[in-house]
C-alpha positions as CSV (number, residue, x, y, z in Angstrom):
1,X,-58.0,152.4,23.2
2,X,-60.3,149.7,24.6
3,X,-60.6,146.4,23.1
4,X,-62.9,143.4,22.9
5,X,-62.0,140.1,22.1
6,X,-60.7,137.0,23.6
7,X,-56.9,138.2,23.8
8,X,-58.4,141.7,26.1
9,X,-55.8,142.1,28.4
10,X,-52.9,140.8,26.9
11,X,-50.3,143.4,25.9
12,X,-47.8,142.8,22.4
13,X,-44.8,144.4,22.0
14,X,-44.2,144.1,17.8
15,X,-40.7,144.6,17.1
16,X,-39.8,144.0,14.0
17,X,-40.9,145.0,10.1
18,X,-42.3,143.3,6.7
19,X,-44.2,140.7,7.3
20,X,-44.4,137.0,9.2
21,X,-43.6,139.0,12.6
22,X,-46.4,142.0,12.0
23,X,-48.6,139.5,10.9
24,X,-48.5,137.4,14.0
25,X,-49.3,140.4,15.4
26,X,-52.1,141.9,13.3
27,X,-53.8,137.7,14.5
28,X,-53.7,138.8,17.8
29,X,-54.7,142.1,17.8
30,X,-57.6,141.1,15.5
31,X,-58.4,138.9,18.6
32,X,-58.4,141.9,21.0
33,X,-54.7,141.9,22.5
34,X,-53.3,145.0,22.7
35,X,-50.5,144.9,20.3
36,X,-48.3,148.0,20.5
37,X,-45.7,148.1,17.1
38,X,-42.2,149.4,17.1
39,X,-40.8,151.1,14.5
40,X,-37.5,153.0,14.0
41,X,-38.4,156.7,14.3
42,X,-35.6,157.1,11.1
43,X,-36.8,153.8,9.4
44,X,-40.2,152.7,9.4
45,X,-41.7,149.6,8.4
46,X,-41.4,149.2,4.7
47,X,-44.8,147.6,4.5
48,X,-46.3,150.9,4.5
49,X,-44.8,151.1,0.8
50,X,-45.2,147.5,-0.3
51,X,-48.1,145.8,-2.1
52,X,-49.2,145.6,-6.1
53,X,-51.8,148.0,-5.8
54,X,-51.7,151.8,-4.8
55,X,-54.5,154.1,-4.1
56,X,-54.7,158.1,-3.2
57,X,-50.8,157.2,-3.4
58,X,-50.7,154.8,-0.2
59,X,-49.9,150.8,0.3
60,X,-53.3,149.2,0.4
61,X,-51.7,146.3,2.4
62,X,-50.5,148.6,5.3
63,X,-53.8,149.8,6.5
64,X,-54.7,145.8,7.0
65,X,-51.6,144.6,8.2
66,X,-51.1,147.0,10.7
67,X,-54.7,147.2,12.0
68,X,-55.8,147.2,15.6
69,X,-52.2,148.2,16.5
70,X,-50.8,151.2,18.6
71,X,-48.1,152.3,16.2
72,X,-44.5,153.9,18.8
73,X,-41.3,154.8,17.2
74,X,-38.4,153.9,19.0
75,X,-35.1,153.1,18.3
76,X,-34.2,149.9,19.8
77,X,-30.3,150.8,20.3
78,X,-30.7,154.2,22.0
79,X,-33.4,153.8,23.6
80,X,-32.8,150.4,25.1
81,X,-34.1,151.5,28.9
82,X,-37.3,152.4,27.4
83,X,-37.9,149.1,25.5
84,X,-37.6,147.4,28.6
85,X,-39.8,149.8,30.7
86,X,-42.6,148.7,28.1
87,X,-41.0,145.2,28.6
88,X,-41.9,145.4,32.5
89,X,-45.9,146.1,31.6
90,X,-46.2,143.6,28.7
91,X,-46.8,139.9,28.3
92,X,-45.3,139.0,24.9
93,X,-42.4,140.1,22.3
94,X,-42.8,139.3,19.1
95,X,-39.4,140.1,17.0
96,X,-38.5,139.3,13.6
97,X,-35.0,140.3,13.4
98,X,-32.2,138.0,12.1
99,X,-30.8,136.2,15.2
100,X,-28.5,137.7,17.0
101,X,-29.3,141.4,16.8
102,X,-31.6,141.1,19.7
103,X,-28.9,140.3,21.7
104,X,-26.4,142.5,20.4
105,X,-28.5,145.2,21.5
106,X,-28.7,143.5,25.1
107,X,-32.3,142.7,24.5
108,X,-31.6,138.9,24.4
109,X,-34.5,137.1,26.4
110,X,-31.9,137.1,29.3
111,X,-32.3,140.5,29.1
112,X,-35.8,140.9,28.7
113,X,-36.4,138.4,32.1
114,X,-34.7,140.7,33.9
115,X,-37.4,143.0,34.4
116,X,-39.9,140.9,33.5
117,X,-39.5,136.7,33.9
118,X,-43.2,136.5,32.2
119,X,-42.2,137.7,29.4
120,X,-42.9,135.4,26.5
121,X,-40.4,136.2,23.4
122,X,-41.4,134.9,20.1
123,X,-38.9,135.2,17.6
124,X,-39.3,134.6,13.5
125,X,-36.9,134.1,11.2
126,X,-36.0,132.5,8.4
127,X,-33.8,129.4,10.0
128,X,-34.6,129.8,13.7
129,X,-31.9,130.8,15.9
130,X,-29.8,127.3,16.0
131,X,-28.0,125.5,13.4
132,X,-25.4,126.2,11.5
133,X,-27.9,128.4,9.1
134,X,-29.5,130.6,12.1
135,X,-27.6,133.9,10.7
136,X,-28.4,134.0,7.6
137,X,-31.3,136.3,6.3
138,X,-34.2,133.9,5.1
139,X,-37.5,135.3,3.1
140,X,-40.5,133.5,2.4
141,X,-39.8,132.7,-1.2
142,X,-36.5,131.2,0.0
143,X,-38.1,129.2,2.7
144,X,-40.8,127.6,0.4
145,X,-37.8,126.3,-2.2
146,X,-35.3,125.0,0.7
147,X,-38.1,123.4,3.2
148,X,-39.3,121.0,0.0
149,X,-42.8,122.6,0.0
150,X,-42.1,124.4,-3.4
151,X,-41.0,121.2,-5.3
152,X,-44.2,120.0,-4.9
153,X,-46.0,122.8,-6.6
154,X,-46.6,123.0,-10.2
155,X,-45.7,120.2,-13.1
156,X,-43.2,118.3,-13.4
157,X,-41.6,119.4,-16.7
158,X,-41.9,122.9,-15.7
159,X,-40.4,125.2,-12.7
160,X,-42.0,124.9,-9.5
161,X,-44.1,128.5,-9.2
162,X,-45.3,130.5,-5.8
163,X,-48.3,130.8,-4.7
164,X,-49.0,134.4,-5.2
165,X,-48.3,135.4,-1.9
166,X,-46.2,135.2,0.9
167,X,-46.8,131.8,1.9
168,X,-44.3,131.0,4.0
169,X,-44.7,134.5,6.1
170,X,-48.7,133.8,6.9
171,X,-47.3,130.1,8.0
172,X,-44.8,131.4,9.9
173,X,-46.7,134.1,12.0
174,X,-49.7,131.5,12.3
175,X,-47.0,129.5,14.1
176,X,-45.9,132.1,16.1
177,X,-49.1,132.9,17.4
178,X,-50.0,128.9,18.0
179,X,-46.5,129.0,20.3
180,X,-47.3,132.4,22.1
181,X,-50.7,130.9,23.1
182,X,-49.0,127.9,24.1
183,X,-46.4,129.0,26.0
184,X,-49.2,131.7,27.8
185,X,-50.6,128.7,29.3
186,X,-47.6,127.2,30.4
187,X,-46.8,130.7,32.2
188,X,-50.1,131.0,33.5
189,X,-50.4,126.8,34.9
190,X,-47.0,127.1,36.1
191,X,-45.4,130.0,38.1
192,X,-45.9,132.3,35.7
193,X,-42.4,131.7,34.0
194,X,-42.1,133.0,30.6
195,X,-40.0,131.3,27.3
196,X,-38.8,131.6,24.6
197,X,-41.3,130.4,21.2
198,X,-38.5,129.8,18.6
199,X,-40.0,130.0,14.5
200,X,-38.7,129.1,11.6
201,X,-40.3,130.2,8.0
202,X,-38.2,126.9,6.6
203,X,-39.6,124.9,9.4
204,X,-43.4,126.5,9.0
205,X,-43.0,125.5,5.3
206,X,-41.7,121.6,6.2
207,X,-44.6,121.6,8.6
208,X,-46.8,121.2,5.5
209,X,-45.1,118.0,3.9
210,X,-47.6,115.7,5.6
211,X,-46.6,112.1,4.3
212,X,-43.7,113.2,2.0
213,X,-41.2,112.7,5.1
214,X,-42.0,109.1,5.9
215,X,-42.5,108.0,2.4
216,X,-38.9,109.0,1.4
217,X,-37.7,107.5,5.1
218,X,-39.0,104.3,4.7
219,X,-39.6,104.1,0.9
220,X,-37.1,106.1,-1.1
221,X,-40.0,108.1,-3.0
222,X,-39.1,111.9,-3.5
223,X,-42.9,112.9,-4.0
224,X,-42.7,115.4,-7.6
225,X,-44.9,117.9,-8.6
226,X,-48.2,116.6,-9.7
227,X,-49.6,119.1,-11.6
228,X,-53.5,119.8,-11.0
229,X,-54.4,116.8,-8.9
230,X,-52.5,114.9,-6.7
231,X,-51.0,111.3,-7.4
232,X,-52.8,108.3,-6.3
233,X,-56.1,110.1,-5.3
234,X,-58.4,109.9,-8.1
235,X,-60.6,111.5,-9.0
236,X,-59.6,114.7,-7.3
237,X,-58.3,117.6,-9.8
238,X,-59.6,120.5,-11.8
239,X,-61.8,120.3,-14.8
240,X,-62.8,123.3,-17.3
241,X,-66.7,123.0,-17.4
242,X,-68.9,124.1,-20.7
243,X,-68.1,127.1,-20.5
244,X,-64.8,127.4,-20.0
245,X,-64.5,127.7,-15.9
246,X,-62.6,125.6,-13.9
247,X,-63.9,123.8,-11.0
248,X,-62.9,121.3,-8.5
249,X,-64.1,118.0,-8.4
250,X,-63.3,115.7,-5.2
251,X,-64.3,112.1,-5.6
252,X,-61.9,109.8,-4.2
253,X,-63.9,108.2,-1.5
254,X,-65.3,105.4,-3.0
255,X,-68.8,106.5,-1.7
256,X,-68.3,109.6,-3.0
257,X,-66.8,108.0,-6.2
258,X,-70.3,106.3,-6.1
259,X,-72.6,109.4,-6.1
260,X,-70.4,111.5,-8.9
261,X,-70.9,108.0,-11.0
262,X,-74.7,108.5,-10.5
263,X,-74.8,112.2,-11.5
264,X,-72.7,111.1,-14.4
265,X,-75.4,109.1,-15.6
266,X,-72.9,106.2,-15.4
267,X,-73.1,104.2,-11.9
268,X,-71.7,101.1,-13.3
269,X,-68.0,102.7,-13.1
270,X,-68.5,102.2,-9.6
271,X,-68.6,98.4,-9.8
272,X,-65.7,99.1,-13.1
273,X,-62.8,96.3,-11.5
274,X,-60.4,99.4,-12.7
275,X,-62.4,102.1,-10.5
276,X,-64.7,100.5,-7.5
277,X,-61.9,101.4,-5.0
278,X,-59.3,104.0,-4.0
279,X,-56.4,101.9,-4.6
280,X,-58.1,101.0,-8.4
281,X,-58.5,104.6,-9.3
282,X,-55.0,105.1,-8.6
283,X,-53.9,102.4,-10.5
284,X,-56.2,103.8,-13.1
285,X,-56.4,107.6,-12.5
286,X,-55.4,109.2,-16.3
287,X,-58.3,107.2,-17.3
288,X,-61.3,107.7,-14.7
289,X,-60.0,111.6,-14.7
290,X,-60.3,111.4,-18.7
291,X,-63.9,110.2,-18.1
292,X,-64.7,112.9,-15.8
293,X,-63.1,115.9,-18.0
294,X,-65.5,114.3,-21.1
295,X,-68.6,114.5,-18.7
296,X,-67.4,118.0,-16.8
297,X,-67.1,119.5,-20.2
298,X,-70.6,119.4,-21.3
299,X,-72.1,121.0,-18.3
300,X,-71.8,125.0,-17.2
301,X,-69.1,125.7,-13.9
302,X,-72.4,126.9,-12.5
303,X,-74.7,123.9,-12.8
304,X,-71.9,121.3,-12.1
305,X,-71.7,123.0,-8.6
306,X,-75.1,122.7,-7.7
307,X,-75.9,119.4,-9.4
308,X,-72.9,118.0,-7.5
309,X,-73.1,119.6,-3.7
310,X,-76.5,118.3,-4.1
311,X,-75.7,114.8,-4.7
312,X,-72.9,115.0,-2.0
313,X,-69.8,115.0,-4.1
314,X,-67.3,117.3,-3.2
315,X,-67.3,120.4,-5.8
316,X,-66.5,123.9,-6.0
317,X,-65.3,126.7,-8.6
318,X,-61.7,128.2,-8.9
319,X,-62.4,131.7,-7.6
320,X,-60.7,134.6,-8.7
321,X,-60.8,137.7,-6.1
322,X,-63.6,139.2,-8.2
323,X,-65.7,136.3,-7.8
324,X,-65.3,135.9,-3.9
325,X,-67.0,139.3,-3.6
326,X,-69.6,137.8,-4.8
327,X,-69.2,134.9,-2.7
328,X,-72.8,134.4,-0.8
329,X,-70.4,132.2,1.8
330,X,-67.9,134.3,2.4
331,X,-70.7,137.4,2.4
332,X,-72.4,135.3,5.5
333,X,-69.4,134.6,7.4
334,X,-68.4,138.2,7.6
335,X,-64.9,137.8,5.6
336,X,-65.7,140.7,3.6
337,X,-65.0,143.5,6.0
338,X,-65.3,147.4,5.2
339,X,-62.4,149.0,6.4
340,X,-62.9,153.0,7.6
341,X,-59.6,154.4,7.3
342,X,-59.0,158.4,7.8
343,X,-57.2,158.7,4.4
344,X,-58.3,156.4,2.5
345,X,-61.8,156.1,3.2
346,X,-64.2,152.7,3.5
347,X,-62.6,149.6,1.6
348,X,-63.1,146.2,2.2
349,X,-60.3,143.8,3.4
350,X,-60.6,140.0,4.8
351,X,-62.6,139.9,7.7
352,X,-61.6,138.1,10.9
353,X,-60.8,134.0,11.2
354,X,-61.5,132.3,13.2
355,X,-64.8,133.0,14.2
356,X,-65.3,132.8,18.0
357,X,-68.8,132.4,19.5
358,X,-68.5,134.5,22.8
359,X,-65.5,136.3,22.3
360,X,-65.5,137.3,18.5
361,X,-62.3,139.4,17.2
362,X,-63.1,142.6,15.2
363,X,-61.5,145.2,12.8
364,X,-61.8,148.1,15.2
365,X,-59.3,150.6,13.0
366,X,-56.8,150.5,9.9
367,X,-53.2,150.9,10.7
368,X,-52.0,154.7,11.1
369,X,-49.9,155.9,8.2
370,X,-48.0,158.7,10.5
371,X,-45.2,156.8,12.3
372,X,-45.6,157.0,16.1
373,X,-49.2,158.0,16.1
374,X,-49.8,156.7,19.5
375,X,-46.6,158.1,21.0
376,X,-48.4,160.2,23.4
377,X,-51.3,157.8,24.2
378,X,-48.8,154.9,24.8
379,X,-45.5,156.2,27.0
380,X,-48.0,158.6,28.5
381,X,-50.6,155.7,29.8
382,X,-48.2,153.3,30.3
383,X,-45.1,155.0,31.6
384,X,-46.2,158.4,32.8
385,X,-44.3,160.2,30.5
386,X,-45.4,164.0,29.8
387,X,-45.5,166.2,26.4
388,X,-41.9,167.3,27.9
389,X,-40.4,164.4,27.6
390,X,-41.0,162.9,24.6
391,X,-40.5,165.8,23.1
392,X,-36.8,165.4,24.5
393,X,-36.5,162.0,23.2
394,X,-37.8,163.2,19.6
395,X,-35.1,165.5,19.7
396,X,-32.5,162.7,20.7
397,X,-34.0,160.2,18.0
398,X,-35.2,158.1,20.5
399,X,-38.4,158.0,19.9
């Protein structure tokens, strides 16, 4: 199968099931590499099952996950000399796999440079594969609590909640993919030696704690949650409109302060000694918020958002899924993307990000739902191998 897109050329190898590592692959394939996933003829992915919503009986998430992929079985233990013939015609590994296994199955990156010293190996997990925490299974949901990014969700009284998805998974695999295109260059300025792109979901999630880390360093402040808003940055929070929406107000520029104070119909809070700077309206935020809840609450969600943008002050609705498919933006910018899938028929899924001016990415196809549905298209193109063989290895549980 031909693709388009910046990452043409490139060839994946996907090892590995669930989530952070497919999903590093779906971004590249969505970006035109050809990504070829592995699964274990007797165990395929269990993404294929997973997701809250079912339809004509199949996973709505596996169709988008795995799109743009070449799906092979093969099982990694017996058929070890056929990994690394793949290995041999490939430019990147990406492997999920709790650390160690790799190499138990002498297909460490040692291994893997054997036949190929290009190859770049990214490997996710949940620690990363040092420390004294390396073999231990990690999830998203744990990586979020231990990395501190969960403690700062939610209120303060009450216990820190997720974010409805797999947070620290899509952080991980965006990771992953910033390391394989890093360490492509590298290869590419520099003898073409390959390396190792180490990622942890704990780490991807710690990634995200901006000031927090310095402020407890050098101050002793363990930042809490802070509900709706954020402490110190005023006003910048959530406020139910007229009738009954929530929307986002962000004002905490003072020029910005300046122009909401205007629309407010009350531009003398912006000279207010308790509000005319940043460092005031933190001093002061209950209050200025107060007096922008009282105001927010007599206007519709819809009219705040265009009085506001108009004026320049930072606004915009809380969106439920319904809503952004509605979304005139997201409409534009092609993020609502019909999917044609075999089986399931058209249904739209998130479009491509981000958008590239010469080399866009694309949703080409939706992820196979029979297990090793490019078998014959992959070992035949890219190792020579004939209907005879693989029906051998199928009857060895190879492949």
């Amino acid at each position: 199968m031909n693709a388009s897109g910046a990452l043409s050329g490139l060839r994946v190898l996907e090892a590995g099931s669930l989530i952070a590592g497919p999903f590093a692959g779906r971004l590249l394939a969505d970006m035109g590499a050809d990504v070829i996933k592995i699964e274990a003829p007797d165990m395929p992915d269990p993404m294929r099952h997973w997701g809250q919503g079912q339809y004509r009986g199949r996973s709505l998430a596996w169709p988008v996950q795995s799109r743009n992929k070449r799906l092979v079985t093969l099982d990694l233990r017996k058929g070890r000399d056929l990994f690394l013939d793949l290995v041999r015609v490939s430019d990147v590994v990406v492997e999920n796999f709790r650390p160690g296994t790799m190499e138990k199955w002498a297909l460490g990156f040692d291994d893997l440079t054997q036949v190929n010293s290009g190859i770049v190996m990214a490997r996710v997990s949940g620690y990363g594969q040092t420390g004294p925490l390396a073999g231990r299974t990690g999830y998203a949901s744990v990586a979020e609590a231990r990395s501190g990014l969960r403690s700062l969700n939610g209120f303060a009284d009450q216990p820190p909640p997720r974010t409805g998805i797999s947070l620290g998974d899509a952080l991980g695999a965006m990771f992953a993919v910033q390391g394989v295109l890093a360490a492509l260059r590298w290869r590419d300025v520099n003898g073409g030696t390959g390396q190792v792109v180490d990622v942890s979901l704990v780490e991807s999630c710690f990634a995200l704690l901006e000031s927090a880390v310095p402020e407890y360093d050098r101050l002793g402040v363990v930042r809490r949650p802070s509900g709706t808003g954020l402490t110190g940055v005023a006003p910048s929070n959530l406020f139910r409109s007229k009738d009954g929406k929530w929307v986002v107000i962000a004002a905490n520029q003072d020029t910005v302060f300046a122009r909401l104070c205007a629309v407010m119909g009350q531009p003398e809070l912006a000279a207010d000694g308790r509000f005319a700077t940043h460092p005031d309206r933190a001093l002061n935020q209950a209050q200025i918020e107060g007096i922008v809840a009282d105001w927010a609450a007599t206007v519709d969600a819809a009219e705040l958002d265009r009085r506001l943008n108009e004026a320049g002050v930072v606004c915009g609705p809380v969106q439920t899924v319904a809503d952004v498919f509605e979304d005139p933006q997201l409409r534009a910018r092609d993020m609502l993307v019909t999917h044609h899938d075999p089986e399931l028929g058209p249904f739209v899924g998130p479009g491509i990000t981000p958008k590239l001016s010469a080399t866009p990415g694309s949703v080409r196809w939706t992820g196979p739902w029979t297990p090793g549905a490019h078998n014959a298209e992959v070992y035949g193109e890219l190792l020579g191998l004939a209907a005879g063989d693989l029906g051998r290895l199928a009857g060895e549980g190879v492949i």
